[in-house]
C-alpha positions, 0 to 999 in steps of 0.5 A, a space after each residue: 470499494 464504494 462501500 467502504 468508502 461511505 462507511 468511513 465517512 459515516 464513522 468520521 461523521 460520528 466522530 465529528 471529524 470532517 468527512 474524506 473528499 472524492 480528491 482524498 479516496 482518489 489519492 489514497 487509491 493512487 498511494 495504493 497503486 504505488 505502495 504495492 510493489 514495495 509492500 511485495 518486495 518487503 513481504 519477500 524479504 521479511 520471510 525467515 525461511 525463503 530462498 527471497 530473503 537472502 542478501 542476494 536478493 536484496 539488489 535485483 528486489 530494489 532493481 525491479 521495484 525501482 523499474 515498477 515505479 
């Protein structure tokens, strides 16, 4: 992870653009953390063929996601 974050800074420096904080990365990694049991439930519920997909999924989905938070 670490070197990605110093890639990042050294293609925002070539950019000319002002370079990520350590407060940035560490906010970036907290929005992750959060993000990623609505990113699983959305990725359920998108599939076209999945047993995940159906409306009655959809309330015990939000009730876990909701309980995750």
């Amino acid at each position: 992870m670490l070197e990605i974050k110093l890639t990042v800074n050294v293609v925002m420096e070539r950019l000319q653009l002002p370079q990520f904080s350590s407060q940035d990365f560490s906010f970036q990694d907290e929005w992750i953390d959060v993000m990623k049991p609505i990113k699983q439930a959305l990725d359920k519920m998108q599939g076209e063929n999945t047993v995940e997909s159906y409306f009655g999924s959809i309330l015990p989905t939000l009730c876990v996601i909701q309980r995750k938070l």
